[in-house]
N, C-alpha and C positions, 0 to 999 in steps of 0.2 A: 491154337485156335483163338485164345483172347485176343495175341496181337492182330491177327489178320479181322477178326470183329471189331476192333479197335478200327484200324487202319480204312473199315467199311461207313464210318463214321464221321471219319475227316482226323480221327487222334491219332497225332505222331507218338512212336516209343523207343524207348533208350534205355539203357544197361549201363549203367557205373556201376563197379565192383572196386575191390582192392584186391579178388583176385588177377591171373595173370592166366590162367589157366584157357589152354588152345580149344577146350571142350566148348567155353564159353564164347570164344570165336568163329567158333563154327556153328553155333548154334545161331547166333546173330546172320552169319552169312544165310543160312538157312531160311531163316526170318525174316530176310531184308532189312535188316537194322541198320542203316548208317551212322545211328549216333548211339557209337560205342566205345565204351571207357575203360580202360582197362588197368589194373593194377594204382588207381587213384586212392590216394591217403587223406588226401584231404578234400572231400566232396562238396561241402558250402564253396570252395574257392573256382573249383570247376563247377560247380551250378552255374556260379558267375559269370563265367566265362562263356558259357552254353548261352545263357542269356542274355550278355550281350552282342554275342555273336548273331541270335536266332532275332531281338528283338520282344521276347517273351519277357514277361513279369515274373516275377517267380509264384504271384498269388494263380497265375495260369498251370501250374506245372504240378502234376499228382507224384508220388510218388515211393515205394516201402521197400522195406528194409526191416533186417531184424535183429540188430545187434548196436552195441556202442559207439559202432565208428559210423552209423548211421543216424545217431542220435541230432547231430548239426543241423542235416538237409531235412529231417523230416519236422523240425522246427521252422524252415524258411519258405518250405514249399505251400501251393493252395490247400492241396489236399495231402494227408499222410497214411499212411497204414501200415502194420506188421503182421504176418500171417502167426497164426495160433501158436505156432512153438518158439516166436521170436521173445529174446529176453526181458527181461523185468526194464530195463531201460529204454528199450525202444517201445514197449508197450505203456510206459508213462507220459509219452509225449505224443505219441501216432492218435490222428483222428477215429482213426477202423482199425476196428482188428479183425482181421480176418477167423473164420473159424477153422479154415484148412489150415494145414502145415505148409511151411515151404517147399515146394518139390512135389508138394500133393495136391495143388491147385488154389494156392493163395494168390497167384499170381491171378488168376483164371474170372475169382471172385473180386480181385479187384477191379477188373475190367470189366464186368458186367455192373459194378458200381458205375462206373465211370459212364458207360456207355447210358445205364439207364437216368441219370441227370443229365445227361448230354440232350437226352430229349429224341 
């Protein structure tokens, strides 16, 4: 539901992971997600790429994550956040923390962020 209230809004959404995992392919399919990432190690360098592909600033681009190898992009992007059980390292640099977990609608809560400064 956040992306499709996203999506009601005018905000585009996208999945980088470092997994690889077919669950999260099909999930995007489901979603409509065109910008989908899959098994990427190094995310600042694909931001980059996204960006100047798309044309976006990266201070335009929200984004969370909860762990170490997240720690980069949620330094470069406008907005960051980690859901409530995300690590001590990604919680020291993320702007929001979410107070769900991940998997239990941190995602959900960050899009009602969004949407609600969205105006």
């Amino acid at each position: 539901m956040g992306v499709e209230r996203l999506r009601a809004v005018g905000v585009d959404t996208g999945i980088m992971t470092g997994e690889t995992s077919p669950s999260v392919q099909k999930r995007a399919d489901k979603l409509r997600i065109t910008e989908l990432h899959l098994g990427i190690k190094d995310k600042p360098a694909r931001l980059a790429e996204i960006l100047e592909r798309t044309g976006l600033a990266a201070d335009e681009v929200a984004f969370i994550g909860d762990d170490t190898n997240d720690v980069g992009i949620l330094q470069l992007v406008g907005l960051s956040a980690c859901p409530g059980d995300a690590t001590r390292f990604a919680r020291e640099v993320a702007d929001f923390h979410c107070e769900a977990y991940g998997g239990q609608g941190a995602f959900r809560e960050f899009a009602e962020l969004i949407i609600s400064a969205h105006g």
